[in-house]
Backbone as JSON Lines, residues from 0, in Angstrom:
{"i":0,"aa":"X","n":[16.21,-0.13,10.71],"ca":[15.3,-1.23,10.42],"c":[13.99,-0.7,9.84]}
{"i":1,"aa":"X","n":[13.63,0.1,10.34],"ca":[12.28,1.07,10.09],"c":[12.48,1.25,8.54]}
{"i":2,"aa":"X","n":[13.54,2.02,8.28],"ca":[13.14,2.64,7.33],"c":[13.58,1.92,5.99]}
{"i":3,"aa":"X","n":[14.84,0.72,6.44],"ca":[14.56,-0.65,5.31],"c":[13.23,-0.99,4.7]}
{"i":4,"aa":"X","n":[12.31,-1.61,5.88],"ca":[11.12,-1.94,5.87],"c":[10.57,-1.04,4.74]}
{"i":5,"aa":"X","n":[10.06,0.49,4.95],"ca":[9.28,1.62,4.49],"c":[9.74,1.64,3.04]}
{"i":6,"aa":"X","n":[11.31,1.65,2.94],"ca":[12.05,1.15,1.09],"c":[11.49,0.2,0.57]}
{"i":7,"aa":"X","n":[11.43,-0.67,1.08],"ca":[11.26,-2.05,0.42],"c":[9.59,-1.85,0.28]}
{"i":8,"aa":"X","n":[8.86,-1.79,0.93],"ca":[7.54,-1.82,0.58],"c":[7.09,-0.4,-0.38]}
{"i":9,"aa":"X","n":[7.83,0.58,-0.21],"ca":[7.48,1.81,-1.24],"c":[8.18,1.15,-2.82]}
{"i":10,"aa":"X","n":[9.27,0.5,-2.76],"ca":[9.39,-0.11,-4.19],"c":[8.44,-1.16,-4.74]}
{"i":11,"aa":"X","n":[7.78,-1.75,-3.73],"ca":[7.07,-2.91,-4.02],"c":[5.67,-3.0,-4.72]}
{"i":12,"aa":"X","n":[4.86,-1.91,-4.06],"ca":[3.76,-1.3,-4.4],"c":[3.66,-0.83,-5.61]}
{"i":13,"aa":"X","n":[2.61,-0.85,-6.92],"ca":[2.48,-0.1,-8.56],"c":[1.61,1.16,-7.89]}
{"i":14,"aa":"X","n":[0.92,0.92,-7.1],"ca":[-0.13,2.42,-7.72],"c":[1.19,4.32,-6.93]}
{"i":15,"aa":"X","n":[1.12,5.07,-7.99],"ca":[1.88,6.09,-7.42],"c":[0.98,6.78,-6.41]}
{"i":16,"aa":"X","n":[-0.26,6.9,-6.51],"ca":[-1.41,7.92,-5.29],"c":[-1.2,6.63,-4.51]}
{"i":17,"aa":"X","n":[-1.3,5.35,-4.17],"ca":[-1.13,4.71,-2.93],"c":[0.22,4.81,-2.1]}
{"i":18,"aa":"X","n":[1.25,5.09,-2.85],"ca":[2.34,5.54,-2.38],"c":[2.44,6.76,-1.56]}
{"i":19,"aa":"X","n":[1.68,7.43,-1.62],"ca":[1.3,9.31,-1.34],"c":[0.43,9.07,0.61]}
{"i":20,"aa":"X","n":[-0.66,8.06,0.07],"ca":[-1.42,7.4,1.02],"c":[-0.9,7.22,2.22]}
{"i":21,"aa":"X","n":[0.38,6.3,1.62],"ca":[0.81,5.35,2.94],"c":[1.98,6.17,3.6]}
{"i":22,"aa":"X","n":[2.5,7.05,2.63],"ca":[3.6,8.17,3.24],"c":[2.54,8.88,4.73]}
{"i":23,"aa":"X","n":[1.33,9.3,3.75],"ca":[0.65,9.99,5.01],"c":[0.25,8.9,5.98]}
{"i":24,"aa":"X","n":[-0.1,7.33,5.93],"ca":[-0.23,7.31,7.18],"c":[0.71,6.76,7.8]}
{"i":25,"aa":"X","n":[1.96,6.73,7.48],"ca":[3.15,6.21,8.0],"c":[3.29,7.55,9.41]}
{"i":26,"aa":"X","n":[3.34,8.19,8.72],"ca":[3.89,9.8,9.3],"c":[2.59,9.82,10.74]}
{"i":27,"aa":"X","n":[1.45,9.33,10.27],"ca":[0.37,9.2,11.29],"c":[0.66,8.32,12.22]}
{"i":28,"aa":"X","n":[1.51,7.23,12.16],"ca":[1.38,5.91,12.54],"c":[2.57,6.34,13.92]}
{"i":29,"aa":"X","n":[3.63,7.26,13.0],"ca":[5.0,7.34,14.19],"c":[4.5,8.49,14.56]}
{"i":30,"aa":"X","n":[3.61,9.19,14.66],"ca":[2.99,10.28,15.84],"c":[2.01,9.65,17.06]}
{"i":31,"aa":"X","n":[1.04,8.83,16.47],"ca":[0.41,8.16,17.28],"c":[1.51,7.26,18.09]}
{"i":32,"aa":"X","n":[2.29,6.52,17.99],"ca":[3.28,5.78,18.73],"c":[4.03,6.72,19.7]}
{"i":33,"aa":"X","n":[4.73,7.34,19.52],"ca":[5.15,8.81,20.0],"c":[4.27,9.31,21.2]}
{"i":34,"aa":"X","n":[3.01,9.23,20.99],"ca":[2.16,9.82,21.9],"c":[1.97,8.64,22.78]}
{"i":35,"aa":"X","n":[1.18,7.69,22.11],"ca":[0.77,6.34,23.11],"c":[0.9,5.44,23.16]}
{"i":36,"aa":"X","n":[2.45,4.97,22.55],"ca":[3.1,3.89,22.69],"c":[2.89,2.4,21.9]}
{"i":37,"aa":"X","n":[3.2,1.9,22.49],"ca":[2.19,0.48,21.64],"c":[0.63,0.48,21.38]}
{"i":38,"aa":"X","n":[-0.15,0.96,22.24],"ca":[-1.56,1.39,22.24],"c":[-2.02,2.16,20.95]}
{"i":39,"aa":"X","n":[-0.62,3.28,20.67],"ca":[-1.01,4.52,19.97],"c":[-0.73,3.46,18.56]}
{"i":40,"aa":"X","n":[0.27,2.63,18.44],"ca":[1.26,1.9,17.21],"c":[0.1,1.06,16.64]}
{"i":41,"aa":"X","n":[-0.94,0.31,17.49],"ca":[-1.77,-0.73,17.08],"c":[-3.33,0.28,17.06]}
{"i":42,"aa":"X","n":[-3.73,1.39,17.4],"ca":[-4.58,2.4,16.5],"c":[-4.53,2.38,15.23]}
{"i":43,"aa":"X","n":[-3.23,3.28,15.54],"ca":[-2.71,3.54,13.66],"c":[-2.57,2.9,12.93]}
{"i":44,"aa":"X","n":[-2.33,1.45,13.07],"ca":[-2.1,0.37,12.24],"c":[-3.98,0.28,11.52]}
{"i":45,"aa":"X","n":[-4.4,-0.12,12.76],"ca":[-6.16,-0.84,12.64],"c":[-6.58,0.72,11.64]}
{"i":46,"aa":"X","n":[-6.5,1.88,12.18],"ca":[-6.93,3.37,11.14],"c":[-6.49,3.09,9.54]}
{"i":47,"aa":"X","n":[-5.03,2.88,9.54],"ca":[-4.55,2.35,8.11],"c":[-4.95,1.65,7.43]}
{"i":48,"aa":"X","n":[-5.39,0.21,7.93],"ca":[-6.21,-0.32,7.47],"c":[-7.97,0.03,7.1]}
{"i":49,"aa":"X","n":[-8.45,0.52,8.2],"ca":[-9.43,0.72,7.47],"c":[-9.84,2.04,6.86]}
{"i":50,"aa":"X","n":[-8.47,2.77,6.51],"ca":[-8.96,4.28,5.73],"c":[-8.47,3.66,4.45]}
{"i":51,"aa":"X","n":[-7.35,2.53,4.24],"ca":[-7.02,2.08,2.62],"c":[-8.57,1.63,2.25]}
{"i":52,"aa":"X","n":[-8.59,0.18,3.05],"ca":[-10.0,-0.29,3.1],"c":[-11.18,0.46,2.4]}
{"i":53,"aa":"X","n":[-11.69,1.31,3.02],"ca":[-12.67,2.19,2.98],"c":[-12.69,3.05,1.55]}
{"i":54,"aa":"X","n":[-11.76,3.81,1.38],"ca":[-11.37,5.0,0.52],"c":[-11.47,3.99,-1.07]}
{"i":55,"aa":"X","n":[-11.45,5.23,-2.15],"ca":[-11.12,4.96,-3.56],"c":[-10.45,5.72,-4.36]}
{"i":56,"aa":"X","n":[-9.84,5.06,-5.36],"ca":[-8.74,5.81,-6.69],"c":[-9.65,6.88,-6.97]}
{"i":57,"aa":"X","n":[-8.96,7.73,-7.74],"ca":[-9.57,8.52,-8.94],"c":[-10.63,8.17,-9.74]}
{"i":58,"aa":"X","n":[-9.98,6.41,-9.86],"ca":[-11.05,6.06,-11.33],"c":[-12.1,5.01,-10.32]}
{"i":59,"aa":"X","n":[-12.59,5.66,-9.45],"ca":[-13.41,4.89,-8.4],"c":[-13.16,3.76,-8.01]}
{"i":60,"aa":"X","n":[-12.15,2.79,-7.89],"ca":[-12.31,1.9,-7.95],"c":[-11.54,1.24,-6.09]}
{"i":61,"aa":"X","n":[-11.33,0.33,-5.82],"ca":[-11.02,0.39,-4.0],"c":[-9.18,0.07,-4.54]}
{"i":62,"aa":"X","n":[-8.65,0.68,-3.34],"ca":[-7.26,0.35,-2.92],"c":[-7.03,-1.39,-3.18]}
{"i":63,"aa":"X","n":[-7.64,-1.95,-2.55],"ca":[-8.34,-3.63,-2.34],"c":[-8.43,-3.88,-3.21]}
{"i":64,"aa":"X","n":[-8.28,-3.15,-4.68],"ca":[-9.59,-3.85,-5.95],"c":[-9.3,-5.61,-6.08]}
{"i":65,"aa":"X","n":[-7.54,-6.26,-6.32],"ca":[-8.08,-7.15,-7.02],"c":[-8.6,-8.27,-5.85]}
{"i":66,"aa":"X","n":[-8.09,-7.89,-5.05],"ca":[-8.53,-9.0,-3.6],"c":[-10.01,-8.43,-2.98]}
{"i":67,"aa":"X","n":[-10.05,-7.05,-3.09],"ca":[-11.57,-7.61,-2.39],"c":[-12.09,-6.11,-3.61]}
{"i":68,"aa":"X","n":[-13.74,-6.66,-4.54],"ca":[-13.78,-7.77,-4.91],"c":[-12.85,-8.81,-5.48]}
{"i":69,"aa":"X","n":[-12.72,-10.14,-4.99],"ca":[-11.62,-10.5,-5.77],"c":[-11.94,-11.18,-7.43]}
{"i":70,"aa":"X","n":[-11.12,-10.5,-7.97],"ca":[-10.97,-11.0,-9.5],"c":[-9.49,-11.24,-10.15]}
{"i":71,"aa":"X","n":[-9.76,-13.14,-10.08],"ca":[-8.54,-13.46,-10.48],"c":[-7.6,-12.74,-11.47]}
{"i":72,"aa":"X","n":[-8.19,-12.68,-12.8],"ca":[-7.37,-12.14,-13.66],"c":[-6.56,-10.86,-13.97]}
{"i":73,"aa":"X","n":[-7.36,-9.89,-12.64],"ca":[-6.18,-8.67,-12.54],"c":[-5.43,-8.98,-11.42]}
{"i":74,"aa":"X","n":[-5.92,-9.85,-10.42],"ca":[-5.13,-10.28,-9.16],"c":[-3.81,-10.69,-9.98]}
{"i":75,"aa":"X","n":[-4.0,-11.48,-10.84],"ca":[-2.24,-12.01,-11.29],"c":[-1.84,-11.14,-12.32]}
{"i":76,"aa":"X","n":[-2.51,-10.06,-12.82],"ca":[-1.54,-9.0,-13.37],"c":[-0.9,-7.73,-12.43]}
{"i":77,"aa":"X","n":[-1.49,-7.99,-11.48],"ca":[-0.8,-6.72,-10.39],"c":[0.26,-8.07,-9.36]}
{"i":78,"aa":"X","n":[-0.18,-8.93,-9.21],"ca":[0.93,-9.56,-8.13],"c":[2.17,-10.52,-9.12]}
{"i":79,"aa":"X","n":[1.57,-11.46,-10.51],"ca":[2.87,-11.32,-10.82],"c":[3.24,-10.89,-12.2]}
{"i":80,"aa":"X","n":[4.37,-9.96,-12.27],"ca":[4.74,-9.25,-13.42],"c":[5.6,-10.12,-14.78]}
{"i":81,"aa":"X","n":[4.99,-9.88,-15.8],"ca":[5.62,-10.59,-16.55],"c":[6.89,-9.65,-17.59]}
{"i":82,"aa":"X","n":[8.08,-10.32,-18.08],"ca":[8.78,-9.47,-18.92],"c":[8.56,-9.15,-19.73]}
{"i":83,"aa":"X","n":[8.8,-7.57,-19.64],"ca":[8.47,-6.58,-20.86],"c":[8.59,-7.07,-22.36]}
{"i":84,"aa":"X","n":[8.38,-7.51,-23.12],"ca":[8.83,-7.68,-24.42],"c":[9.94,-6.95,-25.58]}
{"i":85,"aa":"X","n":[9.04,-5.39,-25.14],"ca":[9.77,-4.09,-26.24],"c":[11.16,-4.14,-25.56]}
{"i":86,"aa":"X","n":[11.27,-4.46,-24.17],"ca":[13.16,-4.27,-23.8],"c":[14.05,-5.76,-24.3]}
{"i":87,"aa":"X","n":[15.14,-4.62,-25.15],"ca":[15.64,-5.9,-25.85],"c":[16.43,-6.33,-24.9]}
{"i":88,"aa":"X","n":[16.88,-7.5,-24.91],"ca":[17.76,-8.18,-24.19],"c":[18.84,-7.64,-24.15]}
{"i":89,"aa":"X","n":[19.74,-7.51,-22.88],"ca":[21.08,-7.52,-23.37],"c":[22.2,-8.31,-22.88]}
């Protein structure tokens, strides 16, 4: 079930360094659980959140960008994708 979940959201996600991110705090998340159980599971969660939160890209900009600040017009180019054009049909 776990690791359905971890597929499906690693395909889901565009940025490749946020992918890198969440590997590391996944790996954080099932050590802390490991150690302190549900206690340790809902740390790591609240840490995850606020080290995406907190942190920035390369090109400075937040994990968060189009939701917080929010700006509609990249909000609906990162959530919905439109079809490629150059791929021809087949």
């Amino acid at each position: 079930m776990f690791s359905a979940f971890v597929a499906i959201g690693y395909y889901s996600q565009p940025s490749y360094e946020l992918g890198y991110a969440f590997k590391f705090m996944r790996i954080m998340i099932l050590i802390l659980t490991s150690l302190f159980n549900i206690w340790g599971f809902i740390a790591g969660v609240i840490l995850m959140f606020l080290i995406v939160a907190f942190n920035k890209t390369l090109t400075h900009e937040s994990y968060l960008y189009p939701i917080i600040p929010f700006n509609f017009k990249d909000f609906v180019k990162v959530f919905i994708r439109k079809k490629n054009p150059t791929i021809a049909n087949n």
